[in-house]
C-alpha positions as YAML, in Angstrom:
chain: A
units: angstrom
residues:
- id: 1
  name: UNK
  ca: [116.17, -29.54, -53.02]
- id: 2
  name: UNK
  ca: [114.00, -32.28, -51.49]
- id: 3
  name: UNK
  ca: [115.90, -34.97, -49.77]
- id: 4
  name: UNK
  ca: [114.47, -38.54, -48.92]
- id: 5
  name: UNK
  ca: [115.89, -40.74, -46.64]
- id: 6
  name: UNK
  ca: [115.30, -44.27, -47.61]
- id: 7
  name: UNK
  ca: [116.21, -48.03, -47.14]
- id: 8
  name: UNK
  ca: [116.85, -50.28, -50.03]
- id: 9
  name: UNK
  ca: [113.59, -52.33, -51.31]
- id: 10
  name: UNK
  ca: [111.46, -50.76, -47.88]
- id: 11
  name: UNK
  ca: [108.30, -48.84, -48.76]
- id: 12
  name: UNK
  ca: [110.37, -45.61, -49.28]
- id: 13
  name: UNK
  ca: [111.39, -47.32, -52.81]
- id: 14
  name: UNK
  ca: [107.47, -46.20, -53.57]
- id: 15
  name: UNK
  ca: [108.62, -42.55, -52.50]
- id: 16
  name: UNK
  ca: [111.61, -43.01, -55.10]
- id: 17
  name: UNK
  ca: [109.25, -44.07, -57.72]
- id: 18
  name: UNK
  ca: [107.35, -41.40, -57.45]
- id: 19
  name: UNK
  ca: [109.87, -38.50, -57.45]
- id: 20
  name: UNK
  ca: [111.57, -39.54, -60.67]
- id: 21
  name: UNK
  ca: [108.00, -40.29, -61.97]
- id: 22
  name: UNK
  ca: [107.35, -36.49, -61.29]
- id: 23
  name: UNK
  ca: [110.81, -35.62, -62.75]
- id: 24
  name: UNK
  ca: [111.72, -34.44, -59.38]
- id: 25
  name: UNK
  ca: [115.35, -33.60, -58.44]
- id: 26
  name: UNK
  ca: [116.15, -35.10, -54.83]
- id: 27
  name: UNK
  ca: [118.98, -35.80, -52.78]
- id: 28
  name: UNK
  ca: [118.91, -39.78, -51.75]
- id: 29
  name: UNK
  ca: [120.13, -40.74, -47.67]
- id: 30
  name: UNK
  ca: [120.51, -43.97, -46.89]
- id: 31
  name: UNK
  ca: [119.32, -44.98, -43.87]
- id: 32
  name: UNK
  ca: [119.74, -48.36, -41.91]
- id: 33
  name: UNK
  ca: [116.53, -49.25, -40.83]
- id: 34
  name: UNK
  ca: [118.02, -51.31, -38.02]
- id: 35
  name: UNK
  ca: [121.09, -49.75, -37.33]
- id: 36
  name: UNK
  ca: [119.61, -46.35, -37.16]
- id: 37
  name: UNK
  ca: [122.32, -44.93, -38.92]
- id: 38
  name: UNK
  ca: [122.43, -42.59, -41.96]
- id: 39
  name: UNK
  ca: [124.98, -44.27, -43.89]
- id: 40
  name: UNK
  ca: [126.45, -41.26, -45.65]
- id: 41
  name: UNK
  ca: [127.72, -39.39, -42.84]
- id: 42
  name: UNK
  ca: [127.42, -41.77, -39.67]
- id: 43
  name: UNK
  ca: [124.40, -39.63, -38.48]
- id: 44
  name: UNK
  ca: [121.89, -40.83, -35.91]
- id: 45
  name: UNK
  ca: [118.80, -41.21, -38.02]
- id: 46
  name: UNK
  ca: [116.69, -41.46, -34.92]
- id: 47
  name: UNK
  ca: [117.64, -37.44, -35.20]
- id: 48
  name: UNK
  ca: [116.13, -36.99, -38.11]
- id: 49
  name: UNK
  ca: [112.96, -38.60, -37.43]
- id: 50
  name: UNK
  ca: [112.51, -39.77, -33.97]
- id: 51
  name: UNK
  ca: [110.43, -42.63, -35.60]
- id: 52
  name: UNK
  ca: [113.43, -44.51, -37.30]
- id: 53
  name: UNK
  ca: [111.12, -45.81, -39.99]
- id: 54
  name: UNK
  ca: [111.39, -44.44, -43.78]
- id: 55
  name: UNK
  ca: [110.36, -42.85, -46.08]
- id: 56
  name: UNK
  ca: [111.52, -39.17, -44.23]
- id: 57
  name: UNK
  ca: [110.96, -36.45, -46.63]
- id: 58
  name: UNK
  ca: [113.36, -33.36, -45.78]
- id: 59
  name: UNK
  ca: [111.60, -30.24, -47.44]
- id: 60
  name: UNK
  ca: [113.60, -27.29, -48.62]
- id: 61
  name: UNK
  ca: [112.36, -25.15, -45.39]
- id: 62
  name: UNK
  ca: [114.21, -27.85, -43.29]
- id: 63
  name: UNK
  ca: [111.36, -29.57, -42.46]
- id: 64
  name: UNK
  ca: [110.45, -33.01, -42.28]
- id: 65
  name: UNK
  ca: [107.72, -35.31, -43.51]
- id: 66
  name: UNK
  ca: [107.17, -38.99, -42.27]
- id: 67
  name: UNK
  ca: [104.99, -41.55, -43.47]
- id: 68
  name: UNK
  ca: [104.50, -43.05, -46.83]
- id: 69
  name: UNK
  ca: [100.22, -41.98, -47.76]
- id: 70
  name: UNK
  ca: [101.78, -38.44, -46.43]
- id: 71
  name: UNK
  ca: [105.21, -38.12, -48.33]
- id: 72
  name: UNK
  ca: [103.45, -39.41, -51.34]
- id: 73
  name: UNK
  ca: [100.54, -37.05, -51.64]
- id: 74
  name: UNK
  ca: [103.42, -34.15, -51.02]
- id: 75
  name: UNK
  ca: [105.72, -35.41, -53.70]
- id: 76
  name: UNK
  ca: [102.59, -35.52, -56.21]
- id: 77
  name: UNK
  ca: [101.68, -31.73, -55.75]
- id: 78
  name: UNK
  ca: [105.22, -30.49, -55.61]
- id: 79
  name: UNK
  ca: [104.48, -31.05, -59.56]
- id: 80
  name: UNK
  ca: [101.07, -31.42, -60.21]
- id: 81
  name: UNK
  ca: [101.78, -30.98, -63.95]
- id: 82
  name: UNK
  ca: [103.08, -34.72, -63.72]
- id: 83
  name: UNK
  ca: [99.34, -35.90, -62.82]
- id: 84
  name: UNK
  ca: [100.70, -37.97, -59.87]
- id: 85
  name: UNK
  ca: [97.20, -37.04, -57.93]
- id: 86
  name: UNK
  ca: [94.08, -35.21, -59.00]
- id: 87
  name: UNK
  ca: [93.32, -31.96, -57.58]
- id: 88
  name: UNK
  ca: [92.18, -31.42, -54.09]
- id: 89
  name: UNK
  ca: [88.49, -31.59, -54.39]
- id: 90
  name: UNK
  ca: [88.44, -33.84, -57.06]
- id: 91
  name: UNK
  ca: [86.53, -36.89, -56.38]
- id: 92
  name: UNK
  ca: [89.25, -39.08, -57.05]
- id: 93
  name: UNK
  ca: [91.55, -37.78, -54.46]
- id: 94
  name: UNK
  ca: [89.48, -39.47, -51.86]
- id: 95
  name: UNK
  ca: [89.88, -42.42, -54.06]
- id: 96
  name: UNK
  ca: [93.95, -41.77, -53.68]
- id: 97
  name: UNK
  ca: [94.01, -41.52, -49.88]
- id: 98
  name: UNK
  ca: [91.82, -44.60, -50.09]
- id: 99
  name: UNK
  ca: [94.17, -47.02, -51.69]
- id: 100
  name: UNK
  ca: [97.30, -45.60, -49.60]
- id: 101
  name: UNK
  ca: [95.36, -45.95, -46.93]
- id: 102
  name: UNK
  ca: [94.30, -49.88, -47.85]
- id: 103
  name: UNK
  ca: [98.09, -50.16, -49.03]
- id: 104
  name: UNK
  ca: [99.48, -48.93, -45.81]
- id: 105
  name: UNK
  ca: [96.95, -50.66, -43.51]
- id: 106
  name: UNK
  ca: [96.10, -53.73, -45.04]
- id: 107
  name: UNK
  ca: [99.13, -54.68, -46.74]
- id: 108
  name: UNK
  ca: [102.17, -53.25, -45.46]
- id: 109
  name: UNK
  ca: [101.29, -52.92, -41.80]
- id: 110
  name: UNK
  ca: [98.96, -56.25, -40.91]
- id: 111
  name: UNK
  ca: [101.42, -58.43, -43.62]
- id: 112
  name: UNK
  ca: [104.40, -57.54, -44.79]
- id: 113
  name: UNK
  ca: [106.18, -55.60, -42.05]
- id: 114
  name: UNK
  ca: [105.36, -59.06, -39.33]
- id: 115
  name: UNK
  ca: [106.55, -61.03, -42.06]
- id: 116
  name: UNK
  ca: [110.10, -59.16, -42.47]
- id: 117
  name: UNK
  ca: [110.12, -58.29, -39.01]
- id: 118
  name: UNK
  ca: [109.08, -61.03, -36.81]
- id: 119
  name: UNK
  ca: [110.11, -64.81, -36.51]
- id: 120
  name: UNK
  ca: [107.08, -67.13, -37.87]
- id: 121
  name: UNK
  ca: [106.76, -68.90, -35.27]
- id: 122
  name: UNK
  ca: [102.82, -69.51, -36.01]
- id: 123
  name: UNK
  ca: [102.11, -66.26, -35.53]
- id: 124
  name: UNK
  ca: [101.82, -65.45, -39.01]
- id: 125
  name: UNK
  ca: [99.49, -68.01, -39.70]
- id: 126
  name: UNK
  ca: [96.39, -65.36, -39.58]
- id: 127
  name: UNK
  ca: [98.20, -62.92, -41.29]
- id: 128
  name: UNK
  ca: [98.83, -65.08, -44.28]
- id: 129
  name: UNK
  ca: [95.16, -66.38, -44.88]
- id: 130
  name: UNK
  ca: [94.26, -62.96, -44.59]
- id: 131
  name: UNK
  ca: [96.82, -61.78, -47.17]
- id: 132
  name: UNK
  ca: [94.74, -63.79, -49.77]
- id: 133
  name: UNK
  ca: [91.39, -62.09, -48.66]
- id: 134
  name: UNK
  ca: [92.67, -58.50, -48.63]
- id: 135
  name: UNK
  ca: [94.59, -58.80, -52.27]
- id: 136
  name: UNK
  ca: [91.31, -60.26, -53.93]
- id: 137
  name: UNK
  ca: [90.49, -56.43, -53.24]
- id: 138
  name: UNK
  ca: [92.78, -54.57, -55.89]
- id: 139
  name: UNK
  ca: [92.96, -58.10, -58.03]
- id: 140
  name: UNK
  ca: [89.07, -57.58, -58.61]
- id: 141
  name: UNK
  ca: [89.67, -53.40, -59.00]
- id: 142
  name: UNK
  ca: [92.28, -53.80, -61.79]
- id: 143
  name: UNK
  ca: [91.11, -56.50, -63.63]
- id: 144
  name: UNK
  ca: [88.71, -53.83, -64.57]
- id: 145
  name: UNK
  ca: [90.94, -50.78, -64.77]
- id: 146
  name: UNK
  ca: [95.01, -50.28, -66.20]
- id: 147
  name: UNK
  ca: [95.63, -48.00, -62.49]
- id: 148
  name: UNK
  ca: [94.43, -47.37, -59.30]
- id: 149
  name: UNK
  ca: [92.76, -44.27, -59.59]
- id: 150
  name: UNK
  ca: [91.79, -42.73, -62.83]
- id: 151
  name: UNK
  ca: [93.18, -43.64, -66.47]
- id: 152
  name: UNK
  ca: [96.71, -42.84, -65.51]
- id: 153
  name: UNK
  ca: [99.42, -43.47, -63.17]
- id: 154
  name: UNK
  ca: [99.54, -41.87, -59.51]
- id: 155
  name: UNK
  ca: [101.20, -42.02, -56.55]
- id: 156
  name: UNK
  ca: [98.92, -44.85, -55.17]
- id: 157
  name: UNK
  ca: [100.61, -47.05, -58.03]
- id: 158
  name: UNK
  ca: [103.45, -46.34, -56.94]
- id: 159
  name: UNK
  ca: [102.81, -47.49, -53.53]
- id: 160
  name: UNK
  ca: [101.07, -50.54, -54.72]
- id: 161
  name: UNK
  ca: [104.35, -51.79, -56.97]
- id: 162
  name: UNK
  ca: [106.51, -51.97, -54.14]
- id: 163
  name: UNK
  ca: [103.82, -54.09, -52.03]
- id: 164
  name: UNK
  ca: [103.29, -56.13, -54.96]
- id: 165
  name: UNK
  ca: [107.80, -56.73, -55.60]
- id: 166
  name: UNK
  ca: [107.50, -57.24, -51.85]
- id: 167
  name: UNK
  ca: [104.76, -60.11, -51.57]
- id: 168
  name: UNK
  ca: [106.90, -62.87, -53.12]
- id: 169
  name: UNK
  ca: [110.33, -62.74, -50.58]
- id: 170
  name: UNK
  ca: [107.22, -62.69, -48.15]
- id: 171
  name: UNK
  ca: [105.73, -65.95, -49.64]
- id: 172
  name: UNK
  ca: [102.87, -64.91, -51.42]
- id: 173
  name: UNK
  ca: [102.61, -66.01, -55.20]
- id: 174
  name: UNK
  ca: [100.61, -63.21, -56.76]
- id: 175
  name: UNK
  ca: [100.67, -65.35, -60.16]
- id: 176
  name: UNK
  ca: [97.20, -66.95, -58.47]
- id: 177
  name: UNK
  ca: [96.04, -63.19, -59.09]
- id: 178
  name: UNK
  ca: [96.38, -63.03, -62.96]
- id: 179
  name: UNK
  ca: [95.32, -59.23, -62.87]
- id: 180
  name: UNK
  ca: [97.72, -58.50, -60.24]
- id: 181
  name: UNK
  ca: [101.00, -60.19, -62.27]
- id: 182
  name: UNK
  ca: [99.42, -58.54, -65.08]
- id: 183
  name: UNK
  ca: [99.37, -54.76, -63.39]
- id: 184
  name: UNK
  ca: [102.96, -54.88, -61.90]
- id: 185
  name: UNK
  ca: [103.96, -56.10, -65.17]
- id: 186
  name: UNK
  ca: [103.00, -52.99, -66.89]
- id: 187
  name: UNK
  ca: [104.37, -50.86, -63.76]
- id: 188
  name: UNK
  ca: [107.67, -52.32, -64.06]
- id: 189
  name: UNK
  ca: [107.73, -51.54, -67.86]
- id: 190
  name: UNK
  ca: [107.49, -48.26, -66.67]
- id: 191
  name: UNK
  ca: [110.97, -46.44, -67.01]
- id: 192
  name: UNK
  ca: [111.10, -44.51, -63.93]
- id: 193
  name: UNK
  ca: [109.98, -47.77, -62.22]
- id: 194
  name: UNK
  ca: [112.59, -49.80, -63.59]
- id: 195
  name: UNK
  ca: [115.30, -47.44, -62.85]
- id: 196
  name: UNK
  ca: [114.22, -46.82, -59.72]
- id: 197
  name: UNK
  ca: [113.73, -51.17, -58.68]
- id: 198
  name: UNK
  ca: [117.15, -51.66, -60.37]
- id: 199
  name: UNK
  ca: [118.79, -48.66, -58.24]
- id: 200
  name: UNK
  ca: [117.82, -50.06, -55.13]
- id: 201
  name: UNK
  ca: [117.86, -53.87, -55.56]
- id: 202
  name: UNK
  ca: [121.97, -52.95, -56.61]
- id: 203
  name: UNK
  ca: [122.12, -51.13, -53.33]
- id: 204
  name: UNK
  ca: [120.19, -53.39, -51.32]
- id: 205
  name: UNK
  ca: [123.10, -56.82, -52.99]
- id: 206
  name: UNK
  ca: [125.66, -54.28, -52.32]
- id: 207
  name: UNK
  ca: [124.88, -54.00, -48.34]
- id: 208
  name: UNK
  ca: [124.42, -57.93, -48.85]
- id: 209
  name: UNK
  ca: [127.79, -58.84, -49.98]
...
């Protein structure tokens, strides 16, 4: 059985998504991101993955799989009969590793994770007027199209929702981005998404209280 190890609300949620998307049967470790601690058993998570970041994918030969674009594409072919990513070779695969990449690069890495991570001391300033440049790039993709990639939903979406629930703690309004309210609108009428966001947003209160 695949096992993820995850933090509440941080990009492994998109991981989450995905697996019960597919249908997918996983074991769930929860694993403070600043402690470096697996919760369930006291573990040092910097022994799972020297990298202390999530999402860590533990396969069923013991092996281990960082990074979100990676975990995600893996998840998706574990059951390919879910239609979480086309086919290798398919055109649109490249247009998959494309948006994770823009996802991961763009919008988790050069905005969100300063913005959780680092005090704005002025810093941020760039970041945030670049926010508004970089989201006008799926805004003007999905005001044309219902996903990502294709005429369903993949693994790219599911990386995208997250970012999206993520931009307004951050302090980014995506309301000025009618197709982007729109789009994680319909995601989050998505059962597996909703289950998933309401799974982790009681976990993430719990750790609060």
């Amino acid at each position: 059985m695949l096992q993820l190890y995850f933090f509440p609300m941080a990009c492994s949620l998109s991981s989450r998504i995905a697996l019960m998307e597919a249908g997918i049967e996983a074991q769930y470790h929860l694993a403070h991101i600043w402690t470096k601690q697996v919760v369930d058993d006291g573990s040092d998570f910097l022994g799972v993955s020297p990298k202390g970041a999530v999402p860590v994918l533990a396969l069923e030969n013991g092996e281990r799989l960082t990074e979100s674009a990676a975990v995600l594409q893996y998840i998706a072919d574990v059951k390919p009969t879910a239609g979480l990513a086309p086919a290798f070779g398919d055109p649109d695969r490249y247009r998959l590793q494309e948006w994770l990449s823009f996802i991961g690069a763009e919008i988790h890495k050069a905005f969100l994770f300063p913005t959780f991570w680092y005090k704005d001391d002025g810093s941020l300033a760039k970041p945030r007027v670049r926010i508004t440049q970089t989201l006008s790039v799926p805004s003007a993709h999905l005001a044309e199209h219902e996903f990502l990639v294709g005429d369903s939903f993949t693994v790219a979406d599911a990386h995208l929702t997250w970012a999206l629930l993520l931009l307004r703690p951050a302090g980014v309004d995506i309301a000025q981005w009618p197709s982007l309210s729109a789009y994680l609108g319909r995601m989050q009428a998505r059962p597996a998404v909703r289950e998933a966001i309401a799974t982790e947003m009681a976990l993430r209160k719990a750790m609060a209280a």
